[in-house]
Structure formats: structure tokens, C-alpha cells
N, CA, C and O of each residue as an XYZ file, in Angstrom:
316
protein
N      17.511     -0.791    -20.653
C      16.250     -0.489    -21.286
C      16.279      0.902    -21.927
O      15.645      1.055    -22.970
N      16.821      1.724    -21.505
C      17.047      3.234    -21.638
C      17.514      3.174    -22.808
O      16.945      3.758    -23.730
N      18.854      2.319    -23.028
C      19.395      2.234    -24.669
C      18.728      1.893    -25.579
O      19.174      2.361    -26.626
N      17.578      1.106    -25.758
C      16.914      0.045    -26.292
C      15.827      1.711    -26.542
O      16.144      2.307    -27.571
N      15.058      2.166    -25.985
C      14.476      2.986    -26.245
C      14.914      4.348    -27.170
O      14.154      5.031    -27.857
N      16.441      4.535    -26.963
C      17.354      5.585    -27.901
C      16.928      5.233    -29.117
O      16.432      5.998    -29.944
N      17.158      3.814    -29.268
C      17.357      3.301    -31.236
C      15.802      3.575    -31.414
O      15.830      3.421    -32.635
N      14.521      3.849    -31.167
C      13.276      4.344    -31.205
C      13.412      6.103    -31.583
O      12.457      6.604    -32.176
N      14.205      6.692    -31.345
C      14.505      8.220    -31.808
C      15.393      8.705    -32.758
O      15.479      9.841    -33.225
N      16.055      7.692    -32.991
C      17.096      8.011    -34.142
C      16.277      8.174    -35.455
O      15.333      7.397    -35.598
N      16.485      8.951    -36.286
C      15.631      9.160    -37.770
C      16.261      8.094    -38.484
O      17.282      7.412    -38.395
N      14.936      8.251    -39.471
C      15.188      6.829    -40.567
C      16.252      6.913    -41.334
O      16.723      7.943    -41.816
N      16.707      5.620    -41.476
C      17.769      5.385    -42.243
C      17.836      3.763    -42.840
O      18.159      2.722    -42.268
N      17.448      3.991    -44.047
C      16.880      2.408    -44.900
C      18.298      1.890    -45.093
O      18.480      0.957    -45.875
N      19.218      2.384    -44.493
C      20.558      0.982    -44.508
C      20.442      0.584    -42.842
O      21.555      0.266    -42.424
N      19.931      0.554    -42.334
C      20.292      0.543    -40.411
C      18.637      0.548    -40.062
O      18.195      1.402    -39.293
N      17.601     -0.637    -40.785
C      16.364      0.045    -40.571
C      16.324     -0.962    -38.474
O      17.038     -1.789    -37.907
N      15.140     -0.224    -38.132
C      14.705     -0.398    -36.979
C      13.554     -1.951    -37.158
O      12.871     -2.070    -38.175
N      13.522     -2.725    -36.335
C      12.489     -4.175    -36.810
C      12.402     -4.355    -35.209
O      13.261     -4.599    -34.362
N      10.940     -4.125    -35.141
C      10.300     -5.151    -33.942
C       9.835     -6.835    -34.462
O       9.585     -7.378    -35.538
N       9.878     -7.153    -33.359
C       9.466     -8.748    -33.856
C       8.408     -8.965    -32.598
O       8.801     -8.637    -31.479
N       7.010     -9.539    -32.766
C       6.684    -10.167    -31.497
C       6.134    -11.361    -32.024
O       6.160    -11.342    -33.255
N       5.681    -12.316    -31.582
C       5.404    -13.321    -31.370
C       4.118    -13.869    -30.613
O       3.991    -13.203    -29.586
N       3.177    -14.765    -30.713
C       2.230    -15.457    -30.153
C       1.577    -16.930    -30.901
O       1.687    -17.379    -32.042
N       0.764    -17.485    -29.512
C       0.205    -18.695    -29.965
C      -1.219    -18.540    -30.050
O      -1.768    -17.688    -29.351
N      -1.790    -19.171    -30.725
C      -3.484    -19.559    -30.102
C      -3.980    -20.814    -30.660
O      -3.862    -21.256    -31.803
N      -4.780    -21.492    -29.237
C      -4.535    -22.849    -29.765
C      -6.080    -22.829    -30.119
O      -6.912    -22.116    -29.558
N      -6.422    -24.072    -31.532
C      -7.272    -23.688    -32.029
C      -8.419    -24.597    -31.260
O      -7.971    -25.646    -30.798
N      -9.691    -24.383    -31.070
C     -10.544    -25.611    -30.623
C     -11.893    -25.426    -31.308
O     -12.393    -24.355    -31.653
N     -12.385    -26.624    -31.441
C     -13.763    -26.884    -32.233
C     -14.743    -27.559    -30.994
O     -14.448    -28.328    -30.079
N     -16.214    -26.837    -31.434
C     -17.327    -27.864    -30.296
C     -17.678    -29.398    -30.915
O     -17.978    -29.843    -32.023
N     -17.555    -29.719    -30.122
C     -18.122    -31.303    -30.055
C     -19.496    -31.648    -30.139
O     -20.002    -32.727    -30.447
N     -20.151    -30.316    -29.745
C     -21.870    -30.684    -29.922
C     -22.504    -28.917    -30.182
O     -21.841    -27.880    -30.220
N     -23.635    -29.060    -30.292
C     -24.042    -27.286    -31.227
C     -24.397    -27.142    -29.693
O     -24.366    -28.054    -28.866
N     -24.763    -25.739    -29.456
C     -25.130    -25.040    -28.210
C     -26.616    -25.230    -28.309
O     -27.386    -25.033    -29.249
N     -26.859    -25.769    -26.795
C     -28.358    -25.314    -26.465
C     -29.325    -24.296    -26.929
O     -29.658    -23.622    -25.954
N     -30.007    -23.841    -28.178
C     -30.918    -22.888    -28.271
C     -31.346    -21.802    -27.079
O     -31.628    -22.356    -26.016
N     -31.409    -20.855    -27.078
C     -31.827    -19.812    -26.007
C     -33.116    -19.908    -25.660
O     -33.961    -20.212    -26.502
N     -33.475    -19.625    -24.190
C     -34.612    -19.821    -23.845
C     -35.156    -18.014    -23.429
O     -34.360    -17.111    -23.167
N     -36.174    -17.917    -23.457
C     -36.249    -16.616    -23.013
C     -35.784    -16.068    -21.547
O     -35.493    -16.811    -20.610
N     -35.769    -14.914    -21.515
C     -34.540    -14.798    -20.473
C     -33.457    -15.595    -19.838
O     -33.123    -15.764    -18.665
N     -32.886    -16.156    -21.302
C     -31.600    -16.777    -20.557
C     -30.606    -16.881    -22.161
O     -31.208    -17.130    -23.206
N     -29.242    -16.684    -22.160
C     -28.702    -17.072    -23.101
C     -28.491    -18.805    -23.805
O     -28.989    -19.729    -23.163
N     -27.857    -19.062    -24.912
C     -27.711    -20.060    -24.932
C     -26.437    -20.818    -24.168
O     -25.657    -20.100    -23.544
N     -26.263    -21.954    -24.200
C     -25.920    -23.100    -23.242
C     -24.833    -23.942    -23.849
O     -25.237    -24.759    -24.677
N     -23.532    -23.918    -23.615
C     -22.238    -24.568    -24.255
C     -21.933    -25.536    -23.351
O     -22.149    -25.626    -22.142
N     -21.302    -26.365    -24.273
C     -20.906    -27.134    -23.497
C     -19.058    -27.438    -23.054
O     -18.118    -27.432    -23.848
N     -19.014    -27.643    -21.786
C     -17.354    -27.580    -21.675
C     -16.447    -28.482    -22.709
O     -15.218    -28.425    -22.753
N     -17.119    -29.172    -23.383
C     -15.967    -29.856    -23.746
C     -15.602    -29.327    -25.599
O     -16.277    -28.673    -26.394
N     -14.533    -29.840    -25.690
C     -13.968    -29.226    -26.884
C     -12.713    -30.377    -27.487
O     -11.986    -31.138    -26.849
N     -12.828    -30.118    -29.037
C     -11.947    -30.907    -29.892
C     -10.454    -29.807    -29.702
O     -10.595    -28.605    -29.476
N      -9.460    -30.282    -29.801
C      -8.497    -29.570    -29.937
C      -7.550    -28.911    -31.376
O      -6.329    -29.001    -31.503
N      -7.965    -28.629    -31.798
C      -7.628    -28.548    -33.690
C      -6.142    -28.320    -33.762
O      -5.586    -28.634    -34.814
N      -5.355    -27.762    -32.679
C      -4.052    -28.034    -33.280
C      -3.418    -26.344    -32.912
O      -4.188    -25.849    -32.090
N      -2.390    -25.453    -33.237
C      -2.043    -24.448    -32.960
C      -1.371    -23.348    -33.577
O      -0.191    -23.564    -33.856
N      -1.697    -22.553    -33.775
C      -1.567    -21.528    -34.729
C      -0.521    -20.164    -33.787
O      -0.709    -19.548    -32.738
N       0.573    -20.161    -34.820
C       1.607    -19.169    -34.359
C       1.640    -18.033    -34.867
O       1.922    -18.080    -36.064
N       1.425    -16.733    -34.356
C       1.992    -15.769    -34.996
C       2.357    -14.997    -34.848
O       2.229    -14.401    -33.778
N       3.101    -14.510    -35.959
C       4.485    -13.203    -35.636
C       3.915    -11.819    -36.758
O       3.116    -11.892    -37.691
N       4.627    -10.690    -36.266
C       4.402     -9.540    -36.232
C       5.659     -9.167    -36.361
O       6.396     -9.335    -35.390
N       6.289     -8.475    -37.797
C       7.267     -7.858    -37.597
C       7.128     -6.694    -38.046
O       6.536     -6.580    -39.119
N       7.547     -5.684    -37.473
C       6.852     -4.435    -37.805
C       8.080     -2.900    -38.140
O       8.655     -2.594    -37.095
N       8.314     -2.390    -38.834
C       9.049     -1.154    -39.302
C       8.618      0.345    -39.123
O       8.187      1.131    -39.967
N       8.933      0.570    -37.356
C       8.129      1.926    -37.137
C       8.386      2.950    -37.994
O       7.410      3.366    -38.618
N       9.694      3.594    -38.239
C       9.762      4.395    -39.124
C       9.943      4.538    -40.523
O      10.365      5.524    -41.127
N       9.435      3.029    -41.137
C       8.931      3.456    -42.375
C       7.646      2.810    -42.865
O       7.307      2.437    -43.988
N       7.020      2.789    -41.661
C       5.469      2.374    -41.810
C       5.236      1.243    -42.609
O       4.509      1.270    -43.602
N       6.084     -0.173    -42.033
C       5.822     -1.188    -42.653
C       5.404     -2.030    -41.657
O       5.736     -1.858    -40.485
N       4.449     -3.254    -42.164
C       4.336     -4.360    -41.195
C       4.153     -5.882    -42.216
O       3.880     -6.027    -43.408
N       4.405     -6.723    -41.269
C       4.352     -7.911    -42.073
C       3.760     -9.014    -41.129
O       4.511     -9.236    -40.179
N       2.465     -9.861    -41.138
C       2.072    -11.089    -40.451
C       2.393    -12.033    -41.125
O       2.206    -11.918    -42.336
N       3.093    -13.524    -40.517
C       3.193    -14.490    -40.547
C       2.442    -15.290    -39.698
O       2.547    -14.989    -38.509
N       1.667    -16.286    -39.982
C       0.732    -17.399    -39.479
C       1.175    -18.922    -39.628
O       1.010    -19.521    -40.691
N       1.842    -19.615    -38.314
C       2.262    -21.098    -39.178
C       0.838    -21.403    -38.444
O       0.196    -20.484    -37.936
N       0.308    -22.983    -38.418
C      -0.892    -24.241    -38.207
C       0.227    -25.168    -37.734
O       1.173    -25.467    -38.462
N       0.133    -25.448    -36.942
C       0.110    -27.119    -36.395
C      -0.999    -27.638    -36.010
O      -1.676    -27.095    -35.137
N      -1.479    -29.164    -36.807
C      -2.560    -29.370    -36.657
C      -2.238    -31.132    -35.801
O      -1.583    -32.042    -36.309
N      -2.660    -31.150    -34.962
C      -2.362    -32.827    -34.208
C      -4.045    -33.593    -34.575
O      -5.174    -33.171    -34.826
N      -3.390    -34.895    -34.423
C      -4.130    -35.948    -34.349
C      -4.626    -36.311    -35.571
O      -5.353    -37.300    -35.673
């Protein structure tokens, strides 16, 4: 880990650049019915259930020392 943190101090150099990559999911969901209206002193009222819309990936690659970043977004959509 110690090494991995060195290449973070070395100065820039646009032939040898530095690239993080991370990665994530989020899966998408839709309601099946509108929420209960609010009653006074009380919020409104959801319901547990949910459509599943499918899943959305995304990546983050990012260029600390020359202040670049780039998002990518794929969709997978089922059913």
C-alpha cells in the first residue's frame, strides 16, 4: 500500500500520467402507486412496493495531477 501511495507524490508528467478508476451500481426503481397525501402532523405515506427499472453503472476516472475527470454512465434496463 505504501508503494501505491508513492506514485500519488511524484510530479506531473503527461507521458506517465497518474488515473484513478472507481466504479459503482445503482439500481433504478419506480413507485407502483403515488404516496398518500400528508395529513397534519404526520408526513406522507409510501408504499413498500416498487417496479424495478433496470441498473445503472458508473465509473469515475479521474487525473489528480492534472485536474481532469471523466463520468461514464451505462443503463441496463430488464423486462
Amino acid at each position: 500500500m505504501e508503494d501505491v501511495l508513492e506514485v500519488y507524490k511524484l510530479p506531473y508528467d503527461p507521458l506517465r500520467p497518474v488515473v484513478c478508476l472507481d466504479e459503482t451500481n445503482r439500481q433504478l426503481i419506480g413507485e407502483t402507486a403515488a404516496p398518500l397525501p400528508s395529513k397534519p402532523g404526520s408526513s406522507k405515506k409510501y408504499d413498500y412496493e416498487y417496479v424495478r427499472n433496470g441498473v445503472a453503472d458508473i465509473f469515475m476516472m479521474f487525473e489528480p495531477l492534472a485536474a481532469r475527470r471523466y463520468t461514464a454512465v451505462t443503463y441496463a434496463r430488464f423486462g
